[in-house]
Every structure is written in structure tokens, then in C-alpha cells.
MIGUMI-586192 format. One record per atom (N, C-alpha, C): residue in one letter; z, y, x. Coordinates in steps of 0.02 Angstrom, whole numbers, plus 50000, padded with zeros to 5 digits. Layout:
<sites>
AZYX...
</sites>
This chain:
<sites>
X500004994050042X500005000050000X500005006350044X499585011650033X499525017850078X500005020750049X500095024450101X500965028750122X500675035050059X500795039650033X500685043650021X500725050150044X500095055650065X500425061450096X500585066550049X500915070350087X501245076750039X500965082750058X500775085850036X500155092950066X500405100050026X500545104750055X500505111150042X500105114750036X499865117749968X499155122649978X499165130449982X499135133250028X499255139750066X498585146450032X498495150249980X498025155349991X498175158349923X497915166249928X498145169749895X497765170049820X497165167449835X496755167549790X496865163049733X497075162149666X497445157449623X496905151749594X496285153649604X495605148149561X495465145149639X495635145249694X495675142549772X495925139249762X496705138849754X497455132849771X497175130649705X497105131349652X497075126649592X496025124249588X495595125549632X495025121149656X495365115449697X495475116649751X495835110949810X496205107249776X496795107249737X497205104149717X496695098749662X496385100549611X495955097649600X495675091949627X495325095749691X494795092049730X495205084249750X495865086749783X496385081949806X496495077649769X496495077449681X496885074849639X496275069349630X495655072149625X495075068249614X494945063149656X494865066249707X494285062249760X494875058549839X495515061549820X495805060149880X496495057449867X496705050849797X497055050249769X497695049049792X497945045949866X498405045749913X498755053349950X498505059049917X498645065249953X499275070849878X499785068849870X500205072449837X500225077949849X500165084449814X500255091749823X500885093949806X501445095649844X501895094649835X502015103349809X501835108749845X502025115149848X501385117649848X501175122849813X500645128549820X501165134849822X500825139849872X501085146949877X500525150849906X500535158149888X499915164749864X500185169649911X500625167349986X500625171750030X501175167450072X501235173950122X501575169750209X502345169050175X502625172650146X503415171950144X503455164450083X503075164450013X503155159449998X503005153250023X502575153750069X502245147650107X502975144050153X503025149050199X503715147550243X504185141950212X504515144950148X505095143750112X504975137050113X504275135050058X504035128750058X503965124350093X503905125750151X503545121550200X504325119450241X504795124950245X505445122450285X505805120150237X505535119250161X506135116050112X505815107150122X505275107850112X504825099850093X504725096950143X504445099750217X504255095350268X503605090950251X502915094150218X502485091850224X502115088050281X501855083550259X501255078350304X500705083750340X500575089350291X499895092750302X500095099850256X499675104150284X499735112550255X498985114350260X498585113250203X497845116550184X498105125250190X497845128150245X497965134850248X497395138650246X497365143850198X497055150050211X497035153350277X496515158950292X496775164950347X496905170150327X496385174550292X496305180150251X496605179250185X497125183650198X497785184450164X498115190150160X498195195750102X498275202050116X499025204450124X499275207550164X499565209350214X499945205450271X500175197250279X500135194850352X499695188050320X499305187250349X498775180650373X499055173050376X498555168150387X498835164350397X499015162750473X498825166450528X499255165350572X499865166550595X500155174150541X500615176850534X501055170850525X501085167150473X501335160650444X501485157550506X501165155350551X501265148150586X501615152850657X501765156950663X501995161150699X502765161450680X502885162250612X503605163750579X503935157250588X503605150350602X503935144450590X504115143250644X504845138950643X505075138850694X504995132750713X504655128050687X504415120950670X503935118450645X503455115650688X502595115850644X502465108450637X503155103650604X503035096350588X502555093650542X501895096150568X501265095350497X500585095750535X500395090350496X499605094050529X499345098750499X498995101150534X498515107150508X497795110150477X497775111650419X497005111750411X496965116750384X496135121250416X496225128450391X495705127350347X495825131550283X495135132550240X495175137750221X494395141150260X494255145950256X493325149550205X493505155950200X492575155950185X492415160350262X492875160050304X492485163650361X492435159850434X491985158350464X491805156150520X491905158950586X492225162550589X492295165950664X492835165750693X493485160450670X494075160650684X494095152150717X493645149150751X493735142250785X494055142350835X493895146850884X494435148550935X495215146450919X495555152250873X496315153650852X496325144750811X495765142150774X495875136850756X496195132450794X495695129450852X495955124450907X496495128950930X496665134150957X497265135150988X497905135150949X497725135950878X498285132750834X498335125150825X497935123150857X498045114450871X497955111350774X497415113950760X497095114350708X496955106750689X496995101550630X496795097650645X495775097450607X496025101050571X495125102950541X495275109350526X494435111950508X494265119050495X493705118750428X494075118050395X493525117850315X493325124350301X492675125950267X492365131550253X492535132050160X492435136150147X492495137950082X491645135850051X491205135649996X491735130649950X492045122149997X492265119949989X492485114950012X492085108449995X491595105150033X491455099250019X491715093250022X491685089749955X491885083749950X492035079650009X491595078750036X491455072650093X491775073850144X491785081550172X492085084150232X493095083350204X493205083650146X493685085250121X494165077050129X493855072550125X494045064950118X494205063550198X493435063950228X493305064550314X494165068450323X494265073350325X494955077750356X495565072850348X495675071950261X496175066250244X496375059250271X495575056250289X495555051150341X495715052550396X495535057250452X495865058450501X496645059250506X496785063950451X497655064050448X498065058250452X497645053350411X498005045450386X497975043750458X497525041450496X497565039550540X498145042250603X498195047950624X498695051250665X499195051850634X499405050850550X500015047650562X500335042450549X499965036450551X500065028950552X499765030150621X499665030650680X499665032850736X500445032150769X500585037850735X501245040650748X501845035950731X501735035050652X502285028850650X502415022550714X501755019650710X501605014950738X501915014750817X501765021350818X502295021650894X502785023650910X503155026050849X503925027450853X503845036350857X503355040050869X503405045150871X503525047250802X503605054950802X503815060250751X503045064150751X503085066650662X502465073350676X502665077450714X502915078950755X502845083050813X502655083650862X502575076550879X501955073150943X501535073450935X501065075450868X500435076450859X500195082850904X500415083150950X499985087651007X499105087651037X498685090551021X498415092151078X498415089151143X498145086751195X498115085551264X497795091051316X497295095551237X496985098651267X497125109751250X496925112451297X497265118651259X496775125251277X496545127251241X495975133551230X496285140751265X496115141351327X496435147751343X495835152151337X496075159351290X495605165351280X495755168451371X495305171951360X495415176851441X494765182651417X494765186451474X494585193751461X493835192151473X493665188051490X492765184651500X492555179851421X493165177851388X492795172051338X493425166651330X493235161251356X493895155051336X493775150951398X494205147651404X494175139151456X494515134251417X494275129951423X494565122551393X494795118551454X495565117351458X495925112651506X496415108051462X496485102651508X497115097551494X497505101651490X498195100251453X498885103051458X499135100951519X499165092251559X499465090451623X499075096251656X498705097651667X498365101951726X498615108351737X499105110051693X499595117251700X500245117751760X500145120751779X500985119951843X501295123851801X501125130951784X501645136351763X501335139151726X501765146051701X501365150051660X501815156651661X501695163151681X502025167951699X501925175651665X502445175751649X502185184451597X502015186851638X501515191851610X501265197751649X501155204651598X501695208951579X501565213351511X501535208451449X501045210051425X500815206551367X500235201251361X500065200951448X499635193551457X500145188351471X499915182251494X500145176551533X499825173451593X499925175351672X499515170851681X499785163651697X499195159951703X499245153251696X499035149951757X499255145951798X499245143151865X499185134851873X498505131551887X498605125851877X498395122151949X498335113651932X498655111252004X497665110852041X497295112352002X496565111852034X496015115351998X496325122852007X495905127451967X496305134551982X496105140052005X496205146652037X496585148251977X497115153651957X497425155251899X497055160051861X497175158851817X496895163351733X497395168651722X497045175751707X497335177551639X497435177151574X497775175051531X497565175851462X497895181351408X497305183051391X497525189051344X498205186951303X498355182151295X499045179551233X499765179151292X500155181951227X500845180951271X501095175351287X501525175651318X502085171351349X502315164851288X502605170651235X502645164651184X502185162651138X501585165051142X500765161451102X500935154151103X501095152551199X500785147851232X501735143751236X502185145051216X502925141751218X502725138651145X502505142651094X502285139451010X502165131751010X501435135051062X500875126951070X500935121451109X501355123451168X501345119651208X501885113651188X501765105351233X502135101551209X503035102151246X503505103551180X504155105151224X504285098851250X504125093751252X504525086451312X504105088251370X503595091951381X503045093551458X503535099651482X503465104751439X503335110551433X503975114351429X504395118951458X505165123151450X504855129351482X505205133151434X505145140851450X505875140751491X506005143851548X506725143551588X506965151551603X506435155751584X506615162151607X506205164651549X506365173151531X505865175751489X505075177651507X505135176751560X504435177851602X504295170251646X504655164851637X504025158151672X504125152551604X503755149151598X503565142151580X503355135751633X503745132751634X503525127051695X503275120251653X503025116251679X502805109151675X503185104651712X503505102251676X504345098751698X503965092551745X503235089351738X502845084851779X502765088551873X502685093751878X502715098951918X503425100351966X503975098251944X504585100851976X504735094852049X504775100652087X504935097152157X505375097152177X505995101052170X506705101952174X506945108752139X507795106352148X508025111752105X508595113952160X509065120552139X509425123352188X509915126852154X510605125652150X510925130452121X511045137852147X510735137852226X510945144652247X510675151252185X511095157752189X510655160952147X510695161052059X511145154252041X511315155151961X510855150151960X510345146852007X509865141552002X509065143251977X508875139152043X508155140652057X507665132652069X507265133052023X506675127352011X506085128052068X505975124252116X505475124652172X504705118952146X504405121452136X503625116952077X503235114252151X502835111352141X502255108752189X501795112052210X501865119852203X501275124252225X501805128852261X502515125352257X503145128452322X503105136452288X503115136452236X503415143452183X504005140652181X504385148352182X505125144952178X505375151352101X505445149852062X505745151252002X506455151251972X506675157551980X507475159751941X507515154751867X508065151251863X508255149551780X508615155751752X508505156751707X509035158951663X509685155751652X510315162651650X511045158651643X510825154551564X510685156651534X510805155051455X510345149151455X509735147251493X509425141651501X509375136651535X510125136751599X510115131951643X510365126151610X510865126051566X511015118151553X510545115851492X510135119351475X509705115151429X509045111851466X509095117351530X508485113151577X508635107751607X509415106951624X509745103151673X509805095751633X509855096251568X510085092751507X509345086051493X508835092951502X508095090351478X507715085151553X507975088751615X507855083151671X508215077151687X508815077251639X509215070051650X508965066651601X508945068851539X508425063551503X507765062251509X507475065551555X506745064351575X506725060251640X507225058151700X507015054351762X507755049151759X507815046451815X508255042751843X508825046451884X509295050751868X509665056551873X510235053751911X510085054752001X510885046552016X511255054752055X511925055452020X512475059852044X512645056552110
</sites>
């Protein structure tokens, strides 16, 4: 017997959420609509009361968006699917670790196609003991002031404020700027890889070559950067490397 998913339908437009819901009820009979909401604050509420499988989201949404939304959450245990009538947002898609990008009107076929993929990543997930939260990405879309690059996430050493950029420093590739902040890229990135330790670095816990308490404590990476912790973040880093290696006192 298929699991049933539970789906949230996200857009402001009221003959939108009640088309989709429809569409779902018809053609995609394993997909429960648990919550519809007609902007970012009702969406939120919903989504941290129910803990949906999936969130059919709008973008264009009048006064905060739907990225506004996935920005406010402090927890993005869902996959993701945007449906939109506008095409120029694939970029912010994949870097929201998007799992589809439906166009407005919504076709049938593409609409089933999305549902099947979902089913699969998360009987995926069961299957391996993971949580929807592992549904990560491997891969991660950095914008920069030329266009985009597409890299692995392992291929990151660090990632370092700079104002209101980040740059980004990896183990076989010259460093990037990217136009997005510091925390764009703390949102997306996977937290068991991935710890922000200061308000200005992000390290790749695969990356760490030693550590040092001199100093309130300092992280030395494989490109021999040596990086301040934060007081307020040393024992959650200290916490996160004993459950990550073979830790002999």
C-alpha cells in the first residue's frame, strides 16, 4: 500500500490553489492536500504546524514572495516544488534545492512525473534510515558577478563573508565571489558537512586538519587557513566533531 503524501499549496491566487488541488485529487490520488495558504505568513504557520512531505509553491506573491517564505523557515523538512507562470527564476530554483519547477497552466503529465520523483526520494529516504532533511543536493549553483558555476558541495573547503558577498574557496578550483550572503549559503548547505563557526566563516567539517584552543580556539583546514571559533560556537563545533570521528581523549 503507498504511503500517502501530504502537500501544502502555496499562492495567492484562489482559482490556482483550488486548480492544483484539483489536479492532485484527480490524477495524483496518493498526494493528500493537507493546508492551502494565499501568502508567506499563512504559508509558514502551516508548514511548521503539519510538516508536509512537499510544498507546491508559488513565487510572485504580493508583498514577500515565495522566497521570502523559505527564507523565514527555520526548517525546510519538505521537498520542494515551484509552480510558476514565469520562467526566469531556474537559477534561485536549483539554489533553493528545488525539487521541480512547474510552469503555469500545469500539465498533467509533468504534474504525476514531479509526484513520482517525490515518491521515490522519500522511500529513498526511509529505506535508509534518513530524515527529509537529507534530501540535499550534492550539487550547489553559485551566482557570481560573471553568471553561475555549478560545483559538488564536497569540493567546498570554506566560505567567508565579505560585506554582503561570500567568498567561496575550494580544494581544486581558484575562489569565487558570490553575490549571496553568508547565510544564503548556511540555509542550503548540508548542516552534518557544513558549520558556520564564526559570523564571517563556514567550514566543511571533511576539510579540518586540526584544532587549537589557543585564542578562545582556532580550526586549521587543508588549505592551512587557520580560522577563529566563536565563544558561543565552540562547544557546538566541538560537540559536532565528536560525533562525526573517532574522538580518543
Amino acid at each position: 500500500m503507498k504511503r500517502i503524501i501530504n502537500a501544502v499549496i502555496v499562492d495567492d491566487e484562489f482559482p490556482a490553489r483550488e486548480n492544483l488541488n484539483k489536479l492532485l485529487e484527480e490524477y495524483c490520488t496518493d498526494v493528500n492536500v493537507v493546508g492551502k495558504a494565499a501568502n508567506v505568513n499563512e504559508a509558514k504557520e502551516l508548514i511548521d504546524n503539519l510538516k508536509p512531505d512537499v510544498v507546491f509553491l508559488d513565487i510572485n506573491m504580493p508583498g514577500m514572495n515565495g522566497f521570502d517564505l523559505l527564507d523565514k523557515l527555520s526548517e525546510k523538512n519538505f521537498c520542494l516544488v515551484f509552480v510558476t507562470a514565469f520562467n526566469e527564476y531556474g537559477i534561485q530554483a536549483v539554489k533553493a534545492n528545488a525539487i521541480e519547477y512547474l510552469l503555469k497552466p500545469v500539465s498533467v503529465k509533468e504534474l504525476q512525473q514531479t509526484i513520482s520523483k517525490i515518491r521515490e526520494l522519500l522511500n529513498k529516504s526511509t529505506k535508509e534510515g534518513e530524515n527529509k532533511s537529507n534530501l540535499k543536493t550534492t550539487k550547489i549553483v553559485i551566482t557570481h558577478f560573471q553568471g553561475f558555476s555549478i560545483f559538488n558541495c564536497n569540493e567546498i573547503i570554506r566560505l567567508e563573508a565579505n560585506d554582503n558577498y561570500t567568498k567561496i574557496f575550494f580544494n581544486n578550483h581558484k575562489p569565487i565571489t558570490s553575490s549571496k550572503t553568508l547565510k544564503d549559503f548556511e540555509d542550503i548547505l548540508d548542516p552534518d558537512n557544513f558549520f558556520r563557526i564564526h559570523k564571517s566563516y563556514i567550514i566543511n567539517f571533511d576539510y579540518i586538519k586540526e584544532y587549537s584552543n589557543l585564542d578562545g580556539g582556532i580550526v586549521i583546514l587543508h588549505d592551512n587557513s587557520k580560522l577563529s571559533i566563536s565563544r558561543r560556537k565552540l562547544q557546538e563545533f566541538l560537540d559536532k566533531i565528536q560525533k562525526r570521528t573517532l574522538y580518543l581523549k
